[in-house]
C-alpha positions as CSV (number, residue, x, y, z in Angstrom):
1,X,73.6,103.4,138.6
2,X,75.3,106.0,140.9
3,X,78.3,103.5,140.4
4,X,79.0,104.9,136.8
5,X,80.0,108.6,136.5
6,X,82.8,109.2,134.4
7,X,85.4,108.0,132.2
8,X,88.0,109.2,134.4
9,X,86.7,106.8,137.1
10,X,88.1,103.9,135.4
11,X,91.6,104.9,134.9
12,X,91.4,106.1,138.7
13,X,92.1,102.7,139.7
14,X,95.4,102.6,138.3
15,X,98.3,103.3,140.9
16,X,99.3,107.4,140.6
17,X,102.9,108.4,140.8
18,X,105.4,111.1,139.7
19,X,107.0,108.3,137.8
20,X,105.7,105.4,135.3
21,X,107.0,102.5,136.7
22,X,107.3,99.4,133.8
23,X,108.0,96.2,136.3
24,X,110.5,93.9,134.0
25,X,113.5,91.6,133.7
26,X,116.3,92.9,132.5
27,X,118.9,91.0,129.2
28,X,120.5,91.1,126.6
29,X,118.9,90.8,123.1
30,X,121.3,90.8,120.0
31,X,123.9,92.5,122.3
32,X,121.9,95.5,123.7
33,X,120.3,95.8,127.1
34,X,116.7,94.9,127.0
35,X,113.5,94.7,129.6
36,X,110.4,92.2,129.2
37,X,107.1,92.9,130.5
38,X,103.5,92.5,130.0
39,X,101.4,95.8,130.5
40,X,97.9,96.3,130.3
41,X,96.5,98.4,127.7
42,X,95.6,101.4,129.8
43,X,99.7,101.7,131.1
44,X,100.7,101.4,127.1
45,X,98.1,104.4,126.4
46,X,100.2,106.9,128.3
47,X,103.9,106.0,127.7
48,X,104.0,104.6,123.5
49,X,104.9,106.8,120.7
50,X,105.3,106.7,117.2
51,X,108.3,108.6,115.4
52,X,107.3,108.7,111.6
53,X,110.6,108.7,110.8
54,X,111.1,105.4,111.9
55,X,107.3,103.5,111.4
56,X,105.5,103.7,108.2
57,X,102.0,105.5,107.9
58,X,99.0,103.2,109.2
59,X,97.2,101.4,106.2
60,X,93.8,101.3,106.9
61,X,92.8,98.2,105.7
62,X,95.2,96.5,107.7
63,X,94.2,98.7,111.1
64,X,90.5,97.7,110.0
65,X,91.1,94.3,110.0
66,X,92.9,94.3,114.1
67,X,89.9,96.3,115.1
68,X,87.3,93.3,114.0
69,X,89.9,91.1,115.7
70,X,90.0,93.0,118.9
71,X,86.5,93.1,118.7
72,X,85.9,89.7,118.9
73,X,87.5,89.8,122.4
74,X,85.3,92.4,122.8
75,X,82.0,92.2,121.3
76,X,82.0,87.8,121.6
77,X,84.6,87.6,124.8
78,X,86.6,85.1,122.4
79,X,90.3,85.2,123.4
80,X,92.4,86.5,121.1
81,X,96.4,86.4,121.0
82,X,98.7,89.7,119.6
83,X,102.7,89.0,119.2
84,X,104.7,90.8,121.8
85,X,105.2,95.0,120.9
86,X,108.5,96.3,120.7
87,X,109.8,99.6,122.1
88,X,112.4,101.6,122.1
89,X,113.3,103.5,125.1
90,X,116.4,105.9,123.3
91,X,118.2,106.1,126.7
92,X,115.5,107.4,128.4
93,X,114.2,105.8,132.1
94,X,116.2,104.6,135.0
95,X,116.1,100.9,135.7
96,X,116.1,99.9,139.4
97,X,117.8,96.7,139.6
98,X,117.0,95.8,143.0
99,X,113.0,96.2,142.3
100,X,113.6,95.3,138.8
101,X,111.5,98.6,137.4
102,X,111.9,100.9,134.8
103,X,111.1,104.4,135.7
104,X,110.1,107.1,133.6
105,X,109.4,110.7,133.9
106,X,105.8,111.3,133.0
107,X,107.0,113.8,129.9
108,X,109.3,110.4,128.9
109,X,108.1,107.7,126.0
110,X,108.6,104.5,124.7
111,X,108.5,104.7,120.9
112,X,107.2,101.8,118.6
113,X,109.6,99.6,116.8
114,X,106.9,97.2,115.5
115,X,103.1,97.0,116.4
116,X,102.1,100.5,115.4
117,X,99.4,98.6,114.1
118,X,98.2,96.8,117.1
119,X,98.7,99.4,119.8
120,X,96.3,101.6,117.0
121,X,93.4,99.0,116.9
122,X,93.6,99.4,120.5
123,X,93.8,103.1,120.6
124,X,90.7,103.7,118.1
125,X,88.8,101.1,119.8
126,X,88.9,103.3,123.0
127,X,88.1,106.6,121.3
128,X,85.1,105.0,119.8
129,X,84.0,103.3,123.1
130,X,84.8,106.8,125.0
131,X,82.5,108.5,122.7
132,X,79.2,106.1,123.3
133,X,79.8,106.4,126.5
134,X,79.7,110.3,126.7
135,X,76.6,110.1,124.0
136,X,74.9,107.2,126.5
137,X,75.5,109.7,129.7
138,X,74.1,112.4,127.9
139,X,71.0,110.2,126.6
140,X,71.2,108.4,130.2
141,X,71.1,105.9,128.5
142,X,72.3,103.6,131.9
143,X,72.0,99.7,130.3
144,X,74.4,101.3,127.6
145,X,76.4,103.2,129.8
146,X,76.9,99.9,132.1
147,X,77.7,97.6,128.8
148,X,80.4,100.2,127.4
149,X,82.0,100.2,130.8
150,X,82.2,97.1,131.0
151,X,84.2,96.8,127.7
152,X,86.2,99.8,128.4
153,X,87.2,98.0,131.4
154,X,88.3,94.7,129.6
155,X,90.1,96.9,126.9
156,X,92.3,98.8,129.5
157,X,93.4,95.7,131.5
158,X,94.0,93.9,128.4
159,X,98.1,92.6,128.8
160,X,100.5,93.1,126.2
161,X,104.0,91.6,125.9
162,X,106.7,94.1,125.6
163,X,110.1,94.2,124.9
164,X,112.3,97.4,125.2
165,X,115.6,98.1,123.7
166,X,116.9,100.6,126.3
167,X,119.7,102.6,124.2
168,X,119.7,101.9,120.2
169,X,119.2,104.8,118.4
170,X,116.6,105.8,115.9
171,X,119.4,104.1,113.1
172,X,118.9,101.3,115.0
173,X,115.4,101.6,115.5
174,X,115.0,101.8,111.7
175,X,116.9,98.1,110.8
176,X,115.3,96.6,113.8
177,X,111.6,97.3,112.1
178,X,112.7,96.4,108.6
179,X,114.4,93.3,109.8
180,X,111.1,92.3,111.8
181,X,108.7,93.0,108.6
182,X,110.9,91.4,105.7
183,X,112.4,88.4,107.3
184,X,110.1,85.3,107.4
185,X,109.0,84.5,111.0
186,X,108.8,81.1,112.2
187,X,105.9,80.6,114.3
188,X,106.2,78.7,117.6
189,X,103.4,75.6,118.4
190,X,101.3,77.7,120.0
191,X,100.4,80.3,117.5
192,X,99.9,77.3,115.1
193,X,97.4,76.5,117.1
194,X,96.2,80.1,117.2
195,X,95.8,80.2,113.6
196,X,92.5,79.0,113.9
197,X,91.4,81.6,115.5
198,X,92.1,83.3,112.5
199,X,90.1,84.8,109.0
200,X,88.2,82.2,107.0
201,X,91.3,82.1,104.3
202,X,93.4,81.6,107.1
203,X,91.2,79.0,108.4
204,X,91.0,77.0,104.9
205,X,94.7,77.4,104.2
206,X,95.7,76.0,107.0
207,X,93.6,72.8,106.6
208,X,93.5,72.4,102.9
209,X,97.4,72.3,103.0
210,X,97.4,69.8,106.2
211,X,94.5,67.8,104.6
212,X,94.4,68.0,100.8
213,X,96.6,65.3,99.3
214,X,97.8,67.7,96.4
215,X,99.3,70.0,99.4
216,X,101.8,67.1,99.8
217,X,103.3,67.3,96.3
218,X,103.0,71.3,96.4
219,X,104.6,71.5,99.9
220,X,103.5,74.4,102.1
221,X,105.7,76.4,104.2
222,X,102.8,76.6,107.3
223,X,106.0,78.1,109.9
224,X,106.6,80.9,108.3
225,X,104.4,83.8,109.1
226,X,106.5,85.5,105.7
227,X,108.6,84.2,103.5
228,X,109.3,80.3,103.4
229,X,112.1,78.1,103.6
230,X,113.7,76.8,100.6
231,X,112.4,73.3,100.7
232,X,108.9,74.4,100.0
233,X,107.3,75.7,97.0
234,X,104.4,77.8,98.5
235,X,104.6,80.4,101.1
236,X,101.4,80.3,103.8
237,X,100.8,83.6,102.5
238,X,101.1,82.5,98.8
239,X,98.6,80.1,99.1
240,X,96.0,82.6,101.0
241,X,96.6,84.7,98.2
242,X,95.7,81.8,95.6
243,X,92.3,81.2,97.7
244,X,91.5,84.6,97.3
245,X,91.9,85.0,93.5
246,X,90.7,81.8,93.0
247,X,87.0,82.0,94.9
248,X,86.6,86.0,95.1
249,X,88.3,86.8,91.9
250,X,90.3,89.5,93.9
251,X,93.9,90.3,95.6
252,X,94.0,89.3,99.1
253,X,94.5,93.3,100.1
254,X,90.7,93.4,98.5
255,X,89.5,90.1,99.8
256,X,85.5,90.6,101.4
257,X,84.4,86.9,102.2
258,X,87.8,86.9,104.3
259,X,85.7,87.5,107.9
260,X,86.4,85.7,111.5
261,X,82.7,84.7,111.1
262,X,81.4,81.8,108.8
263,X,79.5,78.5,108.5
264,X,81.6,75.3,108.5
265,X,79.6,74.3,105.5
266,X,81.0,77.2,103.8
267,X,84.7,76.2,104.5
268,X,84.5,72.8,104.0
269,X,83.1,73.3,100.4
270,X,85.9,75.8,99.1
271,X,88.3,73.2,100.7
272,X,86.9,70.8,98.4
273,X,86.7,73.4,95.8
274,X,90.5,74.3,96.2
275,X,91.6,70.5,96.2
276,X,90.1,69.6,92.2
277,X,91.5,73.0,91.5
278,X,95.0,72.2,92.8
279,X,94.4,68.6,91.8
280,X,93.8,69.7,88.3
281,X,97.1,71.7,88.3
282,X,99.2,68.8,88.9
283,X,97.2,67.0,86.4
284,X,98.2,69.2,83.7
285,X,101.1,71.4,84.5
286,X,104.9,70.1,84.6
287,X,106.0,68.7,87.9
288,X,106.5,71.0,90.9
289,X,110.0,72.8,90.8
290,X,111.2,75.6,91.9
291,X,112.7,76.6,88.5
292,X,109.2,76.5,86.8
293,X,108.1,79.6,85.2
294,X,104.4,78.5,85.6
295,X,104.8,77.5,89.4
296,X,106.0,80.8,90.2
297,X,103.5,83.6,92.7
298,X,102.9,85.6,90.2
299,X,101.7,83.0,87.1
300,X,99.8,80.5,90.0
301,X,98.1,84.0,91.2
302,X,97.3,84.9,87.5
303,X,95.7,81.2,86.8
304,X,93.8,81.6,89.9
305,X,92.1,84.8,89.0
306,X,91.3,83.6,85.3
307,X,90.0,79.9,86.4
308,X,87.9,82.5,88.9
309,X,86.5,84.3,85.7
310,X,85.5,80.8,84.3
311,X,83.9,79.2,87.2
312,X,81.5,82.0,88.0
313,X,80.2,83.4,85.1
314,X,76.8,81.7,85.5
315,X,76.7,83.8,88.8
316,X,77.9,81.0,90.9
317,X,81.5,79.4,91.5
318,X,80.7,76.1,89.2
319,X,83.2,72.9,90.1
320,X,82.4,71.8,85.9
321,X,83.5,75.2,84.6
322,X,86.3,74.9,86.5
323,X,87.3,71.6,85.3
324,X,86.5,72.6,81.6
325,X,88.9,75.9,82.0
326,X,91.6,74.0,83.7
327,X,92.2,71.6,80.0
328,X,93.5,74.7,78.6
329,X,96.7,74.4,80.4
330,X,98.5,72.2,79.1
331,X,98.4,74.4,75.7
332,X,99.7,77.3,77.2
333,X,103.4,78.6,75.9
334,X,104.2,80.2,79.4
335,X,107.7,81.5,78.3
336,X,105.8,83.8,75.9
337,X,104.5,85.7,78.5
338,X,106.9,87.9,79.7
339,X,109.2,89.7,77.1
340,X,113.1,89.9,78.0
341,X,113.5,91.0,81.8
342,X,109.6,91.8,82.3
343,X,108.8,89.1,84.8
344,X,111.6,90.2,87.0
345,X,111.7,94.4,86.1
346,X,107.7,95.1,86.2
347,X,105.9,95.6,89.4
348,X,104.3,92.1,91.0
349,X,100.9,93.4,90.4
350,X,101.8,94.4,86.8
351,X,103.2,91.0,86.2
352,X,100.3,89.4,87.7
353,X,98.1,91.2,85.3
354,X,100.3,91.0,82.3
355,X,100.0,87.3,83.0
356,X,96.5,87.3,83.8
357,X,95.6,88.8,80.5
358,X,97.9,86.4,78.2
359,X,95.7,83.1,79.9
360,X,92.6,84.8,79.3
361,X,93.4,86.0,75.5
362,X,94.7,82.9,74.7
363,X,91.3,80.9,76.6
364,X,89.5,83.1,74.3
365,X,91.3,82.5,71.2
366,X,91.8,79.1,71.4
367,X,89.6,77.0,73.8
368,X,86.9,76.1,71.1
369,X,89.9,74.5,69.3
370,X,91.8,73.1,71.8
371,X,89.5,71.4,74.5
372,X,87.1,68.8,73.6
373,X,84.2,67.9,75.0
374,X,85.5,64.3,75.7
375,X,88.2,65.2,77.4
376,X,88.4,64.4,81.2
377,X,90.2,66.0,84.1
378,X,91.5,62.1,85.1
């Protein structure tokens, strides 16, 4: 036990100098003078920071959601992959060509252009396991105290790809980030891969639009982290959002089922699930076009919430309600909607719910009328 003493003992190991020396390749990236490295975590700790007039405030849920990830690295030693972080030095630093180091003065940082986030997860993760570990030396508590060091240890010499602009300016800085989070991303084979490592939405979107015959008419942009290219007619992140309304009844910010943990029998059903529901659409709704009110996010989000309503009201998601609700569509005036400029003036949620509502009315109204028994999904 005499091995374990104090947090400071695991930083020790990391080399002391009057300067923080970042080992990296020097280029050029979109014309300014940039340096790649990978750092480990407990290097990052000391030199990153954030300049709120650049980054936007941290939203919890989404901070929440990198610490379960990190922790499955953590907690279940399952590898887990982060995009590279992007800094900003603002002049600061020498770079010595000849050992191919960037050198800065300890009072110098690095400030975050994009993966606040990330290095967050990462930071909060460490407080947390810093404070067990001062409550398990108090307790001596030394099982505890070995398990958290052990972890501390993995989280500190976890590498990070980094890539640092050497002398934009906080202007700069500014377009970078808003370029990097509005833009769609195209994701190289390997993080298509990754994506299975991924939340159980994730998981079944992925597979239900590689699998599901109905995917092939729809056509699903799966390269695009954001956004999607203009030969598709759903985003990736469209048609988690459509999975979400569809089996939780919920937005994907407020999604609870959407964990890294679950049984394959779980997936494999709402994949099934998901493919009459999608079948069902193109059964009754005009053909796929871009043009097509009814085919746009915020309608196909506002169907999937109301067929949600529907299928679970006997207290579990029932594939014969849904079937029954989906005959209603083909009655549906979807022009009447939105009045004037409303679908493209209101805020997306708002249009969501104003179209939400109209299916739902109109079900309510008219569905005793309009769908009989005899009637088959085909």
């Amino acid at each position: 036990m005499d091995a374990i003493s104090s947090l400071s003992e695991l930083l020790a190991e990391q080399k002391h100098s009057s300067f923080v020396e970042i080992p990296g390749v020097m280029g050029q990236t979109f014309g300014q003078s940039t340096i790649a490295a990978t750092l480990p975590m407990s290097k990052l700790f000391s030199i990153y920071e954030v300049d709120m007039e650049v980054q936007r405030a941290i939203i919890p849920r989404n901070l929440s959601k990198l610490i379960d990830y990190v922790n499955l690295y953590l907690e279940n030693r399952q590898p887990i992959y982060f995009p590279g972080i992007i800094f900003s030095a603002r002049g600061a630093g020498h770079y010595d060509a000849e050992h191919q180091l960037l050198r800065l003065q300890p009072i110098e940082k690095l400030y975050v252009v994009d993966g606040q986030h990330r290095l967050a997860a990462f930071q909060r993760i460490m407080e947390t396991l810093q404070s067990q570990m001062a409550r398990a030396k108090d307790r001596r508590e030394y099982e505890k105290m070995e398990d958290i060091t052990e972890k501390l240890r993995r989280l500190y010499a976890f590498p990070i790809s980094t890539m640092t602009y050497l002398d934009i300016n906080a202007r700069q800085e500014r377009q970078l980030f808003s370029d990097i989070n509005k833009l769609p991303r195209k994701l190289g084979g390997n993080l298509a891969v990754l994506r299975d490592q991924r939340r159980f939405y994730h998981v079944a979107a992925t597979e239900l639009a590689s699998k599901a015959p109905a995917m092939q008419t729809l056509t699903v942009d799966m390269f695009s982290e954001r956004g999607k290219s203009p030969e598709y007619l759903f985003s990736y992140h469209l048609l988690i959002e459509i999975l979400v309304a569809l089996f939780e009844g919920r937005m994907k910010s407020a999604a609870r089922n959407n964990g890294y943990q679950y049984e394959d029998k779980d997936l494999q059903e709402q994949i099934f699930l998901a493919s009459t529901y999608f079948n069902g659409l193109l059964n009754y709704l005009p053909t796929p076009a871009k043009g097509e009110l009814v085919w746009s996010e915020n309608i196909q989000i506002a169907l999937a919430l109301f067929i949600h309503e529907e299928s679970t009201k006997t207290g579990r998601f029932n594939r014969y309600a849904l079937e029954h609700a989906l005959k209603i569509i083909p009655h549906m005036n979807w022009n009447s909607i939105y009045v004037g400029d409303e679908k493209d003036r209101l805020p997306r949620r708002t249009r969501i719910m104003k179209a939400y509502q109209h299916i739902k009315n109109f079900y309510q109204e008219k569905n005793m009328f309009l769908i009989s028994d005899k009637e088959d999904v085909g």
